[in-house]
C-alpha positions as CSV (number, residue, x, y, z in Angstrom):
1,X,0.0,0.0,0.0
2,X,1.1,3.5,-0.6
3,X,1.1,7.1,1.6
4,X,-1.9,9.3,0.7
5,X,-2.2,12.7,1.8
6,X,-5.5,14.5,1.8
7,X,-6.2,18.4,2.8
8,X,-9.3,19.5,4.1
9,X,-9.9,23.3,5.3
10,X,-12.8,24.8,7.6
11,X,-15.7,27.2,6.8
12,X,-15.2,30.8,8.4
13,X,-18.7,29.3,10.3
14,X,-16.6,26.5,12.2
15,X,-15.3,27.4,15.2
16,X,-11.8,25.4,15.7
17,X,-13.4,23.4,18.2
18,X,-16.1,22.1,15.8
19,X,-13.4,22.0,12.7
20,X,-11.0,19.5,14.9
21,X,-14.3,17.3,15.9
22,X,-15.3,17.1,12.7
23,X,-12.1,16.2,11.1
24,X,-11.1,13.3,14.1
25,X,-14.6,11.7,13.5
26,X,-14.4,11.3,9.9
27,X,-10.6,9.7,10.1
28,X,-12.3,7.8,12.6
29,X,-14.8,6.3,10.2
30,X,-12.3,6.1,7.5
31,X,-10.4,3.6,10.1
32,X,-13.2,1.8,11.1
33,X,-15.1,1.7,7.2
34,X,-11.8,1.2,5.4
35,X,-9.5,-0.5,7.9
36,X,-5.9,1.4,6.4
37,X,-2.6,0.4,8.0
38,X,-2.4,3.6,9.1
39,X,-4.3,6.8,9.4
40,X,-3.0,10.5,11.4
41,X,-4.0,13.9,11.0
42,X,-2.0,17.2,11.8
43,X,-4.8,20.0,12.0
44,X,-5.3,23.4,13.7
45,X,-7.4,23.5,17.1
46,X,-6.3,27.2,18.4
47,X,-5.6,30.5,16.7
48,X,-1.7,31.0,15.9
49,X,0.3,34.0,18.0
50,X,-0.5,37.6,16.6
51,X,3.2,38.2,16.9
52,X,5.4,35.6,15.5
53,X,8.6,35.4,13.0
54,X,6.8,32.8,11.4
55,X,4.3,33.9,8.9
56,X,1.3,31.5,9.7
57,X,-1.5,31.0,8.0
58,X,-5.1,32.1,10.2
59,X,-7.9,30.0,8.5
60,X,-8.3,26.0,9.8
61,X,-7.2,23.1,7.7
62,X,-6.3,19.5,8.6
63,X,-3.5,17.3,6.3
64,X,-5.1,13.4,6.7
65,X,-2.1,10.8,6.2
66,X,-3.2,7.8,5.1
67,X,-1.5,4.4,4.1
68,X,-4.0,2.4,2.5
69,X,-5.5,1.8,-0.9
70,X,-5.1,5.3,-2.9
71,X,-7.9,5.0,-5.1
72,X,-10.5,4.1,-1.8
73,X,-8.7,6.8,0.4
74,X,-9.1,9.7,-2.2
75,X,-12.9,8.8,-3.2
76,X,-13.5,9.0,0.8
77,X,-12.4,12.2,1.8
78,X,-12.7,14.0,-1.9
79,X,-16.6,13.7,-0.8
80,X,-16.1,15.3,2.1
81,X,-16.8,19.0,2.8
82,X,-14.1,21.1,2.5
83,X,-11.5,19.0,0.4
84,X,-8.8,20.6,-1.0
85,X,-7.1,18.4,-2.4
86,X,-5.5,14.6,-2.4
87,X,-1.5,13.5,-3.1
88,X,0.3,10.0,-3.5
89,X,3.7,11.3,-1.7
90,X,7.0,9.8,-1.0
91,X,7.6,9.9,2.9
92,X,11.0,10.5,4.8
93,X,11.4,10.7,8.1
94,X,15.0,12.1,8.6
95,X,14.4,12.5,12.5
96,X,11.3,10.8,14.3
97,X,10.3,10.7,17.7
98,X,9.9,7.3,20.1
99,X,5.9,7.5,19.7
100,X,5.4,6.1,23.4
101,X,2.0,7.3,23.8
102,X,-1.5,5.5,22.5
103,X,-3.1,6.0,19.4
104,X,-5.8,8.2,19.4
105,X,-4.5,10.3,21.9
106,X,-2.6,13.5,20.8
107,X,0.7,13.8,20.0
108,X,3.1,16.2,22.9
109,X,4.3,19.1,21.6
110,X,3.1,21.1,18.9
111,X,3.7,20.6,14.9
112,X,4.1,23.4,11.9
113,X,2.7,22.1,8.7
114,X,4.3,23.9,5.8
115,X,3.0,23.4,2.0
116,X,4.3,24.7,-1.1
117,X,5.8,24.5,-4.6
118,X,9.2,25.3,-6.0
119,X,10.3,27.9,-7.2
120,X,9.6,28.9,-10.5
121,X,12.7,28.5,-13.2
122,X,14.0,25.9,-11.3
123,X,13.2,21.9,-12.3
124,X,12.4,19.0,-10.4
125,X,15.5,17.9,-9.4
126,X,17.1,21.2,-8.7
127,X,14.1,21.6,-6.2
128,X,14.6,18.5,-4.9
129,X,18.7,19.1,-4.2
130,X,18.3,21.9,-2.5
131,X,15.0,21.0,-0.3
132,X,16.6,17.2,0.7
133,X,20.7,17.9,0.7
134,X,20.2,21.8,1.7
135,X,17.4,22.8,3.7
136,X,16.3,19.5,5.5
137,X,20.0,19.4,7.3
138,X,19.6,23.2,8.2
139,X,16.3,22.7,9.4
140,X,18.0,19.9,11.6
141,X,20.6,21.9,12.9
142,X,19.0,24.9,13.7
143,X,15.6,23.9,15.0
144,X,14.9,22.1,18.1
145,X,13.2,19.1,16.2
146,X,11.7,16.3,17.6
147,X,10.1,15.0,14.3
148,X,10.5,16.2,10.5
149,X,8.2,14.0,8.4
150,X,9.1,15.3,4.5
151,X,6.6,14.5,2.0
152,X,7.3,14.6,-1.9
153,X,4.0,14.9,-3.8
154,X,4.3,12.7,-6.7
155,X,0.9,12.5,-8.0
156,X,-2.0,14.4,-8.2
157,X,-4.9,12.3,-7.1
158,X,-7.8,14.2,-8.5
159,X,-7.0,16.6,-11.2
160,X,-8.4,19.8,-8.9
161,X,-6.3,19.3,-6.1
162,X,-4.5,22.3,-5.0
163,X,-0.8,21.8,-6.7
164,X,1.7,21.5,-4.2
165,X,4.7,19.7,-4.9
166,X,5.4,19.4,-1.1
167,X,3.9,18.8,2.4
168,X,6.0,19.1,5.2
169,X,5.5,18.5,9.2
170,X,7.9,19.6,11.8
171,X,7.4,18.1,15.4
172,X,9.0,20.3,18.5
173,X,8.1,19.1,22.2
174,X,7.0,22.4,23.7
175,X,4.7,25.0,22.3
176,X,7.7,27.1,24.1
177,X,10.1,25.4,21.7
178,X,8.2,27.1,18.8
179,X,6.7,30.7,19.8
180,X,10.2,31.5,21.6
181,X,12.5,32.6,19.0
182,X,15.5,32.3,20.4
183,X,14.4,28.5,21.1
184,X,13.7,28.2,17.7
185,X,16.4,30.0,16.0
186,X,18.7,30.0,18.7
187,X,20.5,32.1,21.2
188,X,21.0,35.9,20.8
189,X,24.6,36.3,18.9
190,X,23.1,33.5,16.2
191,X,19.4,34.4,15.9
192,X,19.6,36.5,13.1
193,X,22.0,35.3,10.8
194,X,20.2,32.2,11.2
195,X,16.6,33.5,10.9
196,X,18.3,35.0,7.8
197,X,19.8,32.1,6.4
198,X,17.2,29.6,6.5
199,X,14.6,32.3,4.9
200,X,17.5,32.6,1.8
201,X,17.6,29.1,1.9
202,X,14.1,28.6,2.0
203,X,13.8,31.1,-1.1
204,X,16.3,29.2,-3.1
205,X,13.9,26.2,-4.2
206,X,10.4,27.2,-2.5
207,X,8.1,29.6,-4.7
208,X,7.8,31.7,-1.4
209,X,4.0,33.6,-2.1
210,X,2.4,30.2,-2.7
211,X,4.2,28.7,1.0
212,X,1.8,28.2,3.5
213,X,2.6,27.7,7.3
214,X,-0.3,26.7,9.8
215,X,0.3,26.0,13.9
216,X,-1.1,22.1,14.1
217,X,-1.3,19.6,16.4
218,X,-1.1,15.8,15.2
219,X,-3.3,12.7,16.4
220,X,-1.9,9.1,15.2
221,X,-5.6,7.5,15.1
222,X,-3.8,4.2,14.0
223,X,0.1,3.3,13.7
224,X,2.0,1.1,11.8
């Protein structure tokens, strides 16, 4: 069986509350209907900080990973209210945590979910250099990452999806971790040269308008 992805995003009428039931019952059913290997979901439950050097993204939207049948997965939640769109990705995992916890139960910590395309004039494998042998290792040596789970759209499941060429979730421990800077970034004499580089890295393969960054939390409803 191969990884799915599937985005769905909240009416401006949901409050986050109703958004995050809404999207845990329906991977629920999925699990209990269609029986995948494995099913989790990284959405947002709470407003991001008004203040933050990361430029989130305000409305809700959940990213639903999925291993099971591709063609079953993507009729499922293509139906459901608010689909955006549906991916077969390749999945790394350069770091991961010890998952030590049950399923169903939320994951510790808090998780950015980052989507985007490259940059235009570049090609495939130029964008792919520079995200896996460039950014990913920076990512890893600057932030305080617990998990970075890299996904490589390969496939457009329904022609209307949104067209994003990658789909990204980055695990730290402590919402602390995150909204504090100079956790994130680092102490005082390095937090600008490195909030600069990894923008200018990010820049070098990412089509930077079309990057979107939303303040999730994940729930594994069923592991591996």
């Amino acid at each position: 069986m191969e990884k799915t992805m599937h985005l769905i995003v909240g009416s401006g009428l949901e409050s986050y509350e109703s958004f995050s039931d809404r999207i845990l019952n329906l991977c629920r059913t999925f699990l209990t209907t269609d029986n995948p290997s494995q099913i989790s979901v990284v959405l947002t439950q709470s407003k991001p900080p008004a203040l933050s050097v990361i430029p989130y993204k305000r409305k809700k939207i959940a990213s639903v990973s999925v291993v099971a049948d591709p063609e079953q997965a993507t009729d499922f939640f293509r139906n459901q209210e608010g689909w955006r769109g549906s991916y077969l990705v390749t999945e790394a995992v350069p770091v991961g945590y010890e998952k030590n916890w049950p399923d169903g139960e939320i994951t510790p910590g808090v998780c950015l979910l980052t989507l985007f395309r490259r940059k235009k004039g570049i090609d495939r494998s130029v964008f792919l250099d520079r995200w896996h042998k460039s950014h990913t290792p920076l990512s890893l040596r600057i932030h305080p990452l617990w998990d970075y789970n890299r996904n490589v759209v390969e496939k457009y499941l329904k022609e209307d999806s949104a067209k994003f060429e990658g789909i990204v979730e980055e695990q730290v421990r402590t919402a602390a971790e995150l909204f504090n800077p100079f956790k994130f970034f680092g102490p005082f004499p390095k937090i600008f040269a490195r909030m600069l580089l990894v923008y200018t890295d990010t820049k070098s393969f990412i089509e930077y308008p079309t990057m979107e960054t939303y303040l999730t939390r994940e729930y594994v409803i069923k592991s591996s």
